[in-house]
C-alpha positions as a printed NumPy array, in Angstrom:
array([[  77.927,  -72.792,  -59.799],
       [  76.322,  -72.422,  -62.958],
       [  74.834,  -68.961,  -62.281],
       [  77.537,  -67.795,  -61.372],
       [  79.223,  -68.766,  -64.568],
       [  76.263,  -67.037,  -66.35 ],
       [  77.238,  -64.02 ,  -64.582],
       [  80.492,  -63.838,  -65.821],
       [  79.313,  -64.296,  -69.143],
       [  77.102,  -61.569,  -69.284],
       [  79.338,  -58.851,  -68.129],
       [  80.714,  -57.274,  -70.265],
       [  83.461,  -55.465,  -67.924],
       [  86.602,  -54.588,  -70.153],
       [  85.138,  -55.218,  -73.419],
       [  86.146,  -51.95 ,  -74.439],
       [  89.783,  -52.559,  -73.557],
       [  89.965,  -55.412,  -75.758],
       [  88.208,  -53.691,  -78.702],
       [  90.841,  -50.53 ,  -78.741],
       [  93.732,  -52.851,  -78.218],
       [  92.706,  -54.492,  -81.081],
       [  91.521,  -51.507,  -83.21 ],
       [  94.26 ,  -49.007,  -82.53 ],
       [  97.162,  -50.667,  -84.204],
       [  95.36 ,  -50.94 ,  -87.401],
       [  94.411,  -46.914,  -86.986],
       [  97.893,  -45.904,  -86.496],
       [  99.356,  -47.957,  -89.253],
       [  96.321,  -46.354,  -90.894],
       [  97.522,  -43.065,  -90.373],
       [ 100.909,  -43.169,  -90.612],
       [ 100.612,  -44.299,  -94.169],
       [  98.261,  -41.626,  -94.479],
       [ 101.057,  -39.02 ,  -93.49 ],
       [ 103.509,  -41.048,  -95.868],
       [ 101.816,  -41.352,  -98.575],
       [ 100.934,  -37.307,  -97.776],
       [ 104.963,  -36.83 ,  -97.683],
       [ 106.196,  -38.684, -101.001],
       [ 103.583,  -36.894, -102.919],
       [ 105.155,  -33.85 , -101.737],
       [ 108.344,  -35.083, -102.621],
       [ 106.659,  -36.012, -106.488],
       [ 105.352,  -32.828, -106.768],
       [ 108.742,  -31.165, -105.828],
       [ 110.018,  -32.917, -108.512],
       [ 107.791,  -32.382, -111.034],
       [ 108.261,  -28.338, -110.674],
       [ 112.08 ,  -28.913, -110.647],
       [ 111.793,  -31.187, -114.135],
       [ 109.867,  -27.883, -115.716],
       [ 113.03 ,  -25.719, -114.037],
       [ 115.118,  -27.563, -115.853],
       [ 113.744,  -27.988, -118.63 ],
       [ 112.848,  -24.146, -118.882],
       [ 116.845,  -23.222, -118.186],
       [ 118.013,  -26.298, -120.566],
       [ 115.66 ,  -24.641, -123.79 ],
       [ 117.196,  -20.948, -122.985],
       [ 120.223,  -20.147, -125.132],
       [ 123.695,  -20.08 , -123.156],
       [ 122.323,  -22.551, -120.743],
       [ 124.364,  -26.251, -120.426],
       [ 123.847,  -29.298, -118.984],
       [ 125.819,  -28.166, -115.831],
       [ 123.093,  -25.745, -115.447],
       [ 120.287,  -27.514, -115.4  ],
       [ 121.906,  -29.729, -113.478],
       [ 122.318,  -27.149, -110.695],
       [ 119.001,  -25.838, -111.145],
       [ 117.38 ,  -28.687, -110.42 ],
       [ 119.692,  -29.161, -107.612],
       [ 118.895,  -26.066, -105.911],
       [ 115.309,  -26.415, -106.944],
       [ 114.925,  -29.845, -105.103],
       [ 116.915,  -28.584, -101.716],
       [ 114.645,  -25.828, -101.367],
       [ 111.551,  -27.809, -102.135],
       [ 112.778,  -29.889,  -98.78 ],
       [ 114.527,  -33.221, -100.766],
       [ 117.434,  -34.653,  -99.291],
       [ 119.336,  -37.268, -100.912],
       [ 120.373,  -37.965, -104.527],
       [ 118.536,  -36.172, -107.405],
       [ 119.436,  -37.662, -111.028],
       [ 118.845,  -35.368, -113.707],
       [ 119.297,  -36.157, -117.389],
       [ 118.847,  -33.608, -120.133],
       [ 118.328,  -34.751, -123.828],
       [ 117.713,  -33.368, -126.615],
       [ 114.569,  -34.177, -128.902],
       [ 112.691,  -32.952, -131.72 ],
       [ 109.052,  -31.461, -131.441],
       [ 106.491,  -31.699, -133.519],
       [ 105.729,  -28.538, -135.169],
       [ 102.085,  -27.125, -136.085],
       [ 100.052,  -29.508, -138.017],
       [ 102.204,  -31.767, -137.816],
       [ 104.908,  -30.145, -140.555],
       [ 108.525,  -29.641, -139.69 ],
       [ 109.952,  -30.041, -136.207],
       [ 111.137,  -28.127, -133.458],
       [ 114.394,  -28.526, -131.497],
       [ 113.481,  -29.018, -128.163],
       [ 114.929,  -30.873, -124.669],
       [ 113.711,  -32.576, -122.113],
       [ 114.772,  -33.176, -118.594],
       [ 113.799,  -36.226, -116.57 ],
       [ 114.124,  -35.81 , -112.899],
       [ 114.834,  -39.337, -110.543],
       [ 114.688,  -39.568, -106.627],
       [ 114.098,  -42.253, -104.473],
       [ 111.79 ,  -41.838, -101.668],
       [ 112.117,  -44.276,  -98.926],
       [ 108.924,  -44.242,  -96.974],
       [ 109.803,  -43.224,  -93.447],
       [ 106.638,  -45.089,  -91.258],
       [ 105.429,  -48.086,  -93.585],
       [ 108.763,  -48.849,  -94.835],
       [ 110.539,  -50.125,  -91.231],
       [ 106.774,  -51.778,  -90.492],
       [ 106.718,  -53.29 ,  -93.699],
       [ 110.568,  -54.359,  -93.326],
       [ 109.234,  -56.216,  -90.021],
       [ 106.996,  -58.374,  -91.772],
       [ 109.32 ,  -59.387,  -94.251],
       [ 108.771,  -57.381,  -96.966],
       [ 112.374,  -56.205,  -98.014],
       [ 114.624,  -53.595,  -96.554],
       [ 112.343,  -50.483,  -95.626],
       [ 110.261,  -49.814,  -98.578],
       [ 111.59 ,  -47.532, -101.472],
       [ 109.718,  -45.772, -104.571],
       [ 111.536,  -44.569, -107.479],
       [ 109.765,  -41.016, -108.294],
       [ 110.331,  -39.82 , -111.496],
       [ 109.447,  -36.564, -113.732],
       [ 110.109,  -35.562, -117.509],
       [ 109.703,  -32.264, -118.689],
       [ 110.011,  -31.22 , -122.186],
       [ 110.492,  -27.591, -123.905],
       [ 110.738,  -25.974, -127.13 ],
       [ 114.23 ,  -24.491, -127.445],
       [ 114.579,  -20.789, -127.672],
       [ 116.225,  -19.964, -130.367],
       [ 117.949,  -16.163, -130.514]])
């Protein structure tokens, strides 16, 4: 009886099974935050280039708030956001050269929340909140053209 208990414990049949049930979770959870992580820096990046939109149409003359707003818009749906896109122009005062005088100037700040689309239900299993959300937000600021 005993040898052939020491037979079973030196086979190794299966081993492999166990190892790749194990492992493969943990690479596909590995990946897929990978892929969404990949995604919302897409999405940050889309917004960033929309904030410099708007802040390029908001510092032209004849250009309002409207229009940057729509800008932005437009920017963001082609740049593959869906969803709500909050854009606030200001305007500001730049310093001027050396630090004498100012410039008039605006800046736009560009808010979207990304909800991550893999990690966020997985982490929303563990307990973690409801699906995982990141407020992404860009600020672009111009000197405004004067005529």
């Amino acid at each position: 009886m005993a040898r052939v208990i020491s037979h079973f414990r030196r086979k190794e049949d299966g081993a492999e099974l166990i190892e790749m049930a194990i492992v493969t979770p943990l690479l596909l959870l590995l990946i897929l935050g990978i892929v969404d992580f990949g995604f919302m820096f897409q999405r940050y990046v889309v917004l960033t280039n929309a904030a410099a939109e708007g802040a390029r149409v908001s510092s032209l003359p004849g250009y309002g708030d409207g229009d940057v707003r729509t800008r932005v818009a437009e920017y963001a749906t082609n740049g593959g956001i869906t969803g709500v896109v909050t854009v606030d122009p200001i305007a500001v005062n730049l310093p001027g050269a050396g630090g004498v005088g100012s410039w008039p100037g605006r800046q736009v700040t560009v808010t979207y929340v990304y909800t991550f689309n893999y990690i966020g239900p997985i982490a929303a299993f563990f307990g973690s909140g409801p699906g995982g959300t990141v407020t992404l937000r860009s600020r672009a600021t111009m000197r405004r053209q004067v005529p």
